[in-house]
N, C-alpha and C positions, 0 to 999 in steps of 0.2 A: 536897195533893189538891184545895185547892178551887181550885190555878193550873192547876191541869190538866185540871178541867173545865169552869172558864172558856174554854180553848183550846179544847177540844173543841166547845163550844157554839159559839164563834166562828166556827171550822173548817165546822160544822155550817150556822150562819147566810149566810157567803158561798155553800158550794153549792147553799143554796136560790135563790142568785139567778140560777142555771142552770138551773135547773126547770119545766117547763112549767108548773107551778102559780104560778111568778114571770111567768111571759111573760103568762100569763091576766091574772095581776092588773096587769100593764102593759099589758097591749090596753084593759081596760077604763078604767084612767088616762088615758092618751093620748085615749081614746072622750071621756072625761069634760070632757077641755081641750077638746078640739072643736079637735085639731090637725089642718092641711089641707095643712101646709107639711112638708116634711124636707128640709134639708139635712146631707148623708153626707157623711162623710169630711172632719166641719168643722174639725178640730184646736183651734187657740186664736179661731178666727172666731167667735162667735156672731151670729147673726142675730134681730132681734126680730121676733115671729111667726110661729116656726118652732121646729121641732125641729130642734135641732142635736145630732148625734149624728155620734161618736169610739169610736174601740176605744181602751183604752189598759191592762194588766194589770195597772198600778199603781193602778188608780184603782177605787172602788168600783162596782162592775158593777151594771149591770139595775134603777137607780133614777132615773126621772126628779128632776132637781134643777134650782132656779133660781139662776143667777149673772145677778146684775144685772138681774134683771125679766125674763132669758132662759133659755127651756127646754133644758137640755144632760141628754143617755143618752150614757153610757158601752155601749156594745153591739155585738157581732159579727154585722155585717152578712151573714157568711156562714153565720147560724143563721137561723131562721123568724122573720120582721120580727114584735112585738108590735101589729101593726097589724091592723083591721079592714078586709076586702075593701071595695073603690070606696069609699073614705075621704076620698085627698087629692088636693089638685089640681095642687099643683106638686112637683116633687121637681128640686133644684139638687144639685152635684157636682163642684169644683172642683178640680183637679189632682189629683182621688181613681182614678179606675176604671185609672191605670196602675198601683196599687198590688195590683190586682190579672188573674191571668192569664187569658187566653181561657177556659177552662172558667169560672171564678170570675167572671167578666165577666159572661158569659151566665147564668150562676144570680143576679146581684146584679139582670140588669136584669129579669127573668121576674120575682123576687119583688115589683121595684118595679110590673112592667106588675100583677100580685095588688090591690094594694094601691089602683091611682091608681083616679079613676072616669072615666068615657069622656068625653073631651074635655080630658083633663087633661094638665099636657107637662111634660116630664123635658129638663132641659138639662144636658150632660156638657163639660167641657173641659179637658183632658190636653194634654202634650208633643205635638206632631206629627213622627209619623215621617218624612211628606213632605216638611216645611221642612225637618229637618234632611238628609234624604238627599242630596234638590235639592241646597242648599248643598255638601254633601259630594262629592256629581260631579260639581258646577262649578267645585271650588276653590276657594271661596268663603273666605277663610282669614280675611277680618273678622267673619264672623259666629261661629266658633267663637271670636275672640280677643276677643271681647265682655266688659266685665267681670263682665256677670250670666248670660253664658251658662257662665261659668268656674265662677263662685261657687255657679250650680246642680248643678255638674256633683260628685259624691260623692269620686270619686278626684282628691286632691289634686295627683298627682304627671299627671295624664291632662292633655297638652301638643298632639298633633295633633288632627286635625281625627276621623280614625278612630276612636283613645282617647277624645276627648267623647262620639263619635256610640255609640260600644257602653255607654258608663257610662251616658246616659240609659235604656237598655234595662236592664244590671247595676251597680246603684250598690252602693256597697261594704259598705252594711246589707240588703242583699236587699231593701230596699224597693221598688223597682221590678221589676214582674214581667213585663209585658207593654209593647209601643210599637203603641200604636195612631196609625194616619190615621184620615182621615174614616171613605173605604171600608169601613174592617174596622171601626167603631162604625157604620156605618148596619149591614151586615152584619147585626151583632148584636141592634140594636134591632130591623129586621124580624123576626129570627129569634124574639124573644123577642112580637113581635105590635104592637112600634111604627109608625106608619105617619107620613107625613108628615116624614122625615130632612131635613132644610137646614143645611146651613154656615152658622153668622151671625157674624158682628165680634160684635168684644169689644163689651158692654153693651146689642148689638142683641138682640132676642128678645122673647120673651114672660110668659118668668119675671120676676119681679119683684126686687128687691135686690140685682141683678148688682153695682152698683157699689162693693159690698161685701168680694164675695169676687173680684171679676175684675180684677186690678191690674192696670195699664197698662204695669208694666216688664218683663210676663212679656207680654204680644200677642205680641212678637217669633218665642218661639217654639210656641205654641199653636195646636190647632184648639177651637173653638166647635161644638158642634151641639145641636137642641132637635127633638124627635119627639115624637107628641103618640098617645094612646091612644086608637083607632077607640071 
């Protein structure tokens, strides 16, 4: 009896951590650190100075914790951010927003425009559809036999130029949902109230700590962009 209310309790204790009574007391946490910064969809990246925030369903949900003098949330970005309105000022995003689809896109960047305060910039940088398409009806057949354009690619047995070009859109964990270009993310940011869209190279920009999350062996096939909140 008493392993089994132990479990219950347990049971009981994680679903508070989905509870707007959890989000509350995480808005006011974050309020507290006097965080300005979020980098999403940071996986094993941490960045100092920032909130680094991962979804992962293994991992204890909806508590801010420190690794290494660095703030990391476990958190479903496609729930109501624990964040206070016109709070932060940068928000970075590394190979993250193709993990999610056009709808999901658009509600991720609307809840980040919620969040930033006006003059504040959100930089995005994903797969580009365009390099890889160009290449693809050019024939371009060095660039898909690239050894890291291979090693990114999910489908091990995916050999042509077509087979790379569709698995960056369907890798074979469903992880990639969407292929954005530039186009279809500035799209999105105005849509969501971003203004000021620009292409930039790798490490150029305004956010701060690129050189962190923006490796040099992925430029290849990448677009960059940073929009900034009227």
């Amino acid at each position: 009896m008493k392993l089994r209310g132990a479990f219950w309790r347990m049971c009981s204790y994680l679903t508070l951590r989905h509870t707007r009574r959890n989000r509350r007391r995480l808005r006011e946490e974050i309020a507290r650190r006097g965080v300005s910064r979020l980098h999403v969809g940071c996986g094993l990246v941490l960045l100092d100075g920032w909130l680094n925030i991962f979804y992962e369903r293994r991992e204890e949900y909806g508590r801010v914790k420190e690794r290494g003098g660095r703030l990391a949330l476990n958190y479903n970005l496609l729930k109501t951010w624990p964040v206070a309105d016109h709070s932060i000022a940068f928000i970075a995003g590394s190979h993250f927003i193709e993990h999610l689809d056009l709808n999901a896109g658009i509600a991720f960047l609307k809840e980040s425009f919620r969040v930033m305060k006006p003059g504040a910039v959100i930089r995005l940088s994903c797969p580009d559809l365009e390099i890889y398409a160009r290449n693809y009806v050019e024939g371009n057949r060095a660039f898909f036999e690239n050894k890291l354009v291979k090693e990114w690619c999910a489908f091990s047995q995916a050999r042509t130029p077509g087979e790379i070009l569709a698995a960056k859109a369907y890798d074979s964990g469903g992880s990639h949902r969407w292929f954005y270009d530039f186009a279809s993310l500035k799209h999105i940011l105005e849509l969501a109230g971003f203004r000021d869209v620009k292409k930039c190279g790798r490490l150029e920009g305004k956010v701060p700590g690129l050189k962190d999350i923006e490796l040099p062996e992925r430029e290849l096939e990448t677009v960059y962009v940073e929009a900034v909140k009227p």
